[in-house]
N, C-alpha and C positions, 0 to 999 in steps of 0.2 A: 129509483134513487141510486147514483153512484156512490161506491167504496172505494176508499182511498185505498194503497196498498201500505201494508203494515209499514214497510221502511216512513212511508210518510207520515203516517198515525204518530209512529212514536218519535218523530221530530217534535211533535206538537203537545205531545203529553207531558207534562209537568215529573218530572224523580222527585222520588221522596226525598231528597236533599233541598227542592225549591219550594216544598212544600213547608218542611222545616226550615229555612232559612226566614220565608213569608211568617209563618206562623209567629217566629219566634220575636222576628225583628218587630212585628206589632208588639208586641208585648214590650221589647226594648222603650219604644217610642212613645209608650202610654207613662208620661211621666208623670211627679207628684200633682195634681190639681186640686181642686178646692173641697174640703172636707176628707182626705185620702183615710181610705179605710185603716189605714197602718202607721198615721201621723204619727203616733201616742207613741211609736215603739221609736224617735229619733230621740227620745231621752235615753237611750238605752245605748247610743254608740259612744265612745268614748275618744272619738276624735274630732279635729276641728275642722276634718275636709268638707267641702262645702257641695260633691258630687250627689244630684239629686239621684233617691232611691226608686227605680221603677215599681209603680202596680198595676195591674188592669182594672183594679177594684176602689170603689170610693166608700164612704159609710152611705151617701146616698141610693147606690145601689145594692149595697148588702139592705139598707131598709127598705128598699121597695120589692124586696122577694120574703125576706125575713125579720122584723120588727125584733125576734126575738134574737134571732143568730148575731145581730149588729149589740142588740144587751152584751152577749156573753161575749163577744168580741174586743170589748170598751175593758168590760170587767171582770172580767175570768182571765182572760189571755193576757192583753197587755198591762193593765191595770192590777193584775195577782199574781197570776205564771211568772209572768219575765219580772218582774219586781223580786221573785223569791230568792233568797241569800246563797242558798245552797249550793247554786252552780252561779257560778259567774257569768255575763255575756257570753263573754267568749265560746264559755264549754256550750252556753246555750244555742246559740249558733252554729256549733261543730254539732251537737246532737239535731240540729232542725235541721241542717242541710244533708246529715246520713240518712236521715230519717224521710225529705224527702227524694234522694236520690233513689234508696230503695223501693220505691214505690211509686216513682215515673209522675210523682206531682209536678210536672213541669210549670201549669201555672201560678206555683207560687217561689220557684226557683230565681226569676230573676232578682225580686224583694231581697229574697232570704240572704245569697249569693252575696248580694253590694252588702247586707247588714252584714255578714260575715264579714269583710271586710273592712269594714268600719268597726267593728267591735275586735278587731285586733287579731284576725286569723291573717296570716300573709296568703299574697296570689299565690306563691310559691308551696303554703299548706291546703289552700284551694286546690291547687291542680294535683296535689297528691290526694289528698282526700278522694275525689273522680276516679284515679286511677288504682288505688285502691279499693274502690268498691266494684270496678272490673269482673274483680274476682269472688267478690261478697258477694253481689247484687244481680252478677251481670253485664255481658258488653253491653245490650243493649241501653241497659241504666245510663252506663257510664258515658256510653253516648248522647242519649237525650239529654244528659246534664252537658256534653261540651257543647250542645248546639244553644245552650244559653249561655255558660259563661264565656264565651268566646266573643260574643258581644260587649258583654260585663269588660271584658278586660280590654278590649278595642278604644268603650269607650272611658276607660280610665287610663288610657295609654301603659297599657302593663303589658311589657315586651318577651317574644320569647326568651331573652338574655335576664328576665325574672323569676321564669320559672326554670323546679326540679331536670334536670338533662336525663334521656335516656336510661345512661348508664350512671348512676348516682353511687356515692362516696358510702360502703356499706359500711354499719355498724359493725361491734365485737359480736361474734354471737358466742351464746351459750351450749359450745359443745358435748358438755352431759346432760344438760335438758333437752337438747334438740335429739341426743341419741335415745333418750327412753323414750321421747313421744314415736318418734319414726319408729322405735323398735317395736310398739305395744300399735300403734295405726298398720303395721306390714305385717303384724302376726295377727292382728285380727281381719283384715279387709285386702291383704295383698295379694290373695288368690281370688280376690271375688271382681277385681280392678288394678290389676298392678299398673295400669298407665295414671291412674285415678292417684294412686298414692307415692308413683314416684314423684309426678308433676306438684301434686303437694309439696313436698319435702322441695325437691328444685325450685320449683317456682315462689311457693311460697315463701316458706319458713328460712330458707337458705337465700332470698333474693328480695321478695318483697317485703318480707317484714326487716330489713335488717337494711332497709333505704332512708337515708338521714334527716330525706326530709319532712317528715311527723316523725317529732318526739312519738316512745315506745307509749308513750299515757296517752297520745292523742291518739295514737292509730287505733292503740286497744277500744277507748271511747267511740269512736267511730264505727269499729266493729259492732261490738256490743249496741249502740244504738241502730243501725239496720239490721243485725240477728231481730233482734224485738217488735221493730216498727215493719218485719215482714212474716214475721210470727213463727221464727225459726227456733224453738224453744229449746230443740235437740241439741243447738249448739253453744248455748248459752254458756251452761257450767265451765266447757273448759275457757271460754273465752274472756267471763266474768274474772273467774279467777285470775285469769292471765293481766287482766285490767290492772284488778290490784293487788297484784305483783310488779305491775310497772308503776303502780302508783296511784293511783282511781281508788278515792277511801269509800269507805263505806257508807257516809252520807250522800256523797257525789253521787255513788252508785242508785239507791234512793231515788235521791232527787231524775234521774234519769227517767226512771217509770213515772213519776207524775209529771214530769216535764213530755215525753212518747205520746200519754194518752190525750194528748190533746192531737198531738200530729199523726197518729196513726192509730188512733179509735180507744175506748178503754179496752174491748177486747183482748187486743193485744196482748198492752200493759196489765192485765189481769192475767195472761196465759202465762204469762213469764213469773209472775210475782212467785208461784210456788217453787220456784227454780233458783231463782236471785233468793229464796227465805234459804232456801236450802243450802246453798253457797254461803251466807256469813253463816249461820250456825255450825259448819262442820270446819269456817275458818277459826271461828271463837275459841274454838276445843281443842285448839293444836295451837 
C-alpha cells in the first residue's frame, strides 16, 4: 500500500476551522419543526420579530431517550424557572448565555444566542458579552461561542457597523478604588506573578471593564454567572460585591443560583451558596 506524502495528506485533511464551521452550521440549519423542544420558551421574548429560533432538539427526541428529562423540561424549566419574577428575560438570558459560554455548551448556544436577542440583549451586548469572557472563561470559550454567533448574526443581518469597535469609548473609572484593589493584589501576589497582575490592572480593570458597551450591572452579572456556572468560588466575594455595587440587588443576586443550577448542575450553585450567604450578611452590617 502507497503513502501519500504529508504535503498531500494535509491538503485533504479537514482544520479545525471546517470542522467547526460544519459542525456548527448544522445546528444553524436545524430550524424550529414540529413539537420543538423549546416552543414554550417564545412566550418569554418580548419582541415581534418573526426570526425563527434554532434547536437541534424536539420534545420528540428528548422523549424517546428520556420520558422523564422532557417532564422537567415542560415544567421545571420553561414552565417555573423562566416564568420566575425575580430576574427578568432579559437578565435570564445574559445569565444562560455566561453560563453556557463558560462551559463550552456549544449545543445549546445557538437557541439561547437568538433568545438573547429577542429578549432585549443587543448584538452589540452579545458580542461584548463573548469577549468579555475571553478573559473570564477563556479564549478558547470565547471562541467556541463566535463560531455560533456569527451565524446567528449573518442570519439576522447584524453588521459589523453593529457591533462594539475595537477600541471602545471607555467609561470614568474609579481612581481610589482601582488604586486600593491594585495596591492590596501587588502587595499580595506581585512577587509570585508580576506579569499576572500587571496585565490585570492594564488589561482588565483599566481597559476591559471600563468599555461602554455592557452597562457596569451587566458586565458584573455576566461575571458573576460564569465564576459560578464554572465553579470558581474563590472569586466570587470580590466579584459579587462588585455586582452590587453597580447595582445587582440582592434578590437578582438569589435568583442567579436558582436560575445557574439548572444550567450548570446544583453542585455548583450549592458550592457558591456559602459565599453569595456570606457576601449579604457582611453587606447587611455596614
Amino acid at each position: 500500500m502507497s503513502v501519500q506524502p504529508d504535503s498531500v495528506q494535509r491538503i485533504n485533511t479537514p482544520t479545525r476551522r471546517d470542522v467547526l464551521k460544519a459542525a456548527m452550521g448544522g445546528m444553524i440549519a436545524t430550524l424550529w419543526g414540529g413539537s420543538p423542544a423549546y416552543a414554550e420558551e417564545e412566550r418569554m421574548t418580548t419582541t415581534t420579530k418573526s426570526y425563527a429560533l434554532p434547536s437541534v432538539l424536539t420534545y420528540d427526541d428528548v422523549r424517546a431517550v428520556s420520558p422523564a428529562l422532557e417532564h422537567y423540561t415542560k415544567v421545571a424549566l420553561l414552565d417555573g424557572l423562566w416564568q420566575r419574577p425575580e430576574l427578568s428575560p432579559r437578565d435570564r438570558s445574559i445569565v444562560t448565555v455566561a453560563a453556557l459560554i463558560a462551559r463550552i455548551q456549544t449545543i445549546e448556544m445557538p437557541y439561547h444566542f437568538a433568545l438573547a436577542i429577542n429578549n432585549d440583549v443587543k448584538p452589540s451586548e452579545l458580542s461584548e458579552i463573548i469577549t468579555h469572557l475571553a478573559f473570564y472563561s477563556g479564549w478558547a470559550n470565547a471562541m467556541s461561542a463566535v463560531a455560533v454567533a456569527k451565524d446567528i448574526f449573518h442570519q439576522r443581518g447584524i453588521g459589523i457597523d453593529q457591533l462594539p469597535p475595537a477600541k471602545d469609548k471607555l467609561l470614568t473609572l474609579n481612581e481610589e478604588a482601582e488604586r486600593q484593589r491594585a495596591t492590596q493584589v501587588s502587595a499580595n501576589f506581585g512577587a509570585t506573578s508580576p506579569g499576572l497582575v500587571q496585565n490585570t490592572t492594564d488589561l482588565l480593570f483599566r481597559d476591559l471593564w471600563l468599555r461602554s458597551a455592557l452597562a457596569p450591572r451587566d458586565r458584573s452579572l455576566v461575571t458573576v454567572s460564569a465564576l459560578i456556572a464554572s465553579g470558581q468560588v474563590a472569586q466570587i466575594t470580590y466579584h459579587l460585591g462588585r455586582a452590587m455595587d453597580n447595582g445587582l440587588t440582592q434578590g437578582q443576586a438569589s435568583e442567579v443560583l436558582t436560575h445557574i443550577a439548572f444550567y450548570a448542575g446544583w453542585p455548583n450553585a450549592f458550592s457558591a451558596l456559602p459565599v453569595v450567604k456570606d457576601v449579604f450578611e457582611k453587606r447587611q452590617k455596614h
